[in-house]
C-alpha positions, 0 to 999 in steps of 0.5 A: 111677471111671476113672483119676485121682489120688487127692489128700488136700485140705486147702485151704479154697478147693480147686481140683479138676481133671479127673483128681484125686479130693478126699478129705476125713476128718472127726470127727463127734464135735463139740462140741453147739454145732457140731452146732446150726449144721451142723443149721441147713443141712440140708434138711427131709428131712435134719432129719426124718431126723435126727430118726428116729434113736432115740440121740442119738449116732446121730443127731448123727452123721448131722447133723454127716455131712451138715452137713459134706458141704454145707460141703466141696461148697460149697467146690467150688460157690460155693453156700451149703451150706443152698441145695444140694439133692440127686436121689437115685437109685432104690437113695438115691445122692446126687447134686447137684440143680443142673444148674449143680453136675452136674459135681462128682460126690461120695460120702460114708461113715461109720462110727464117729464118723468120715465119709470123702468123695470128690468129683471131676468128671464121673466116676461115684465111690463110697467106703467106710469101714469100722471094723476091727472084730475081733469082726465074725464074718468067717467067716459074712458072707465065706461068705455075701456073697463070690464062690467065688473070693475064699472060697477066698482068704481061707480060704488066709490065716493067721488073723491076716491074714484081719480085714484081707482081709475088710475090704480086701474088703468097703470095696471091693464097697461102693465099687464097688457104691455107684459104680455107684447099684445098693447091695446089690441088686446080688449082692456074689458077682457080681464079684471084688476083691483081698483079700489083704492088700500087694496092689494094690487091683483089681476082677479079674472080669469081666474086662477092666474099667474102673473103678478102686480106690485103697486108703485108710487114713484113720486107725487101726483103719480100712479104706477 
């Protein structure tokens, strides 16, 4: 994403200019009527989706994520949230299908109970929303996904602060790496992103670079 402001919208009729970037935060945990409605606006291949997910947890989850993201580009396109189609890319990106709708650019992330999305206008965007957990072996993902450099960094950290720079680290290469469609078939260790906790989330190497990092904090016990 190039340089924007990152603005929390509450409205229900947002108007979204060229250098802001929406974020909306949802509870997915809904009552079982809403997750029968938000159901009724998914595509076919979304409900076949739906359906695949073994717990019904699991899968209310994916209905009310979905529903809800057809619900906020509605706001956004005028079109009923049951009409919107969307293009995938070769790695699952979703983009709007419509050429009319192009221009509104989005991405979308979950994690326990909880959705995170971002939409802005014709800039490339990912997002990414992760549930601090503290019983996640941190040690052996960092030793295996991270780059030289940011091993050595977060090795240097206390103990204590080191959950909160592998999350810092890890929302954001999956932001970055999911702005840029290519998912995880791109080496998470091929580039650097700040990690150490207080400081200005940034993507250091390769070096200079044009994207751009906001640090979110969306609620308690969760990165972004």
């Amino acid at each position: 994403m190039g340089s924007a402001e990152l603005k929390w919208e509450l409205g229900r009729n947002p108007r979204l200019l060229d250098d802001e970037v929406h974020v909306w935060l949802a509870n997915l945990r809904l009552p079982a009527e809403n997750i029968a409605t938000l159901h009724t606006t998914l595509s076919p291949d979304e409900a076949a989706r739906a359906a695949r997910f073994r717990f019904q947890v699991d899968r209310d989850d994916y209905i009310a994520a979905r529903g809800v993201l057809r619900d906020i580009l509605y706001r956004y396109t005028g079109c009923e949230a049951a009409s919107l189609a969307f293009s995938y890319s070769r790695f699952g990106k979703p983009a709007l299908a419509s050429s009319s709708d192009a221009a509104v650019q989005f991405n979308l992330s979950r994690s326990k109970g909880h959705a995170l999305y971002a939409v802005t206008l014709r800039r490339t965007l990912g997002v990414d929303l992760e549930y601090v957990d503290r019983s996640v072996d941190d040690a052996a993902i960092v030793e295996r996904f991270f780059s030289k450099t940011e091993v050595a960094q977060w090795k240097a950290l206390p103990a204590a602060l080191r959950p909160e720079a592998f999350f810092n680290a890890w929302t954001r290469k999956e932001a970055f790496i999911k702005a840029i469609g290519e998912g995880l078939s791109m080496p998470l260790d091929s580039f650097d992103v700040t990690l150490v906790p207080g400081e200005p989330a940034l993507i250091t190497r390769p070096s200079p670079c044009t994207w751009s990092l906001r640090d979110l904090r969306p609620l308690e016990h969760y990165a972004a």
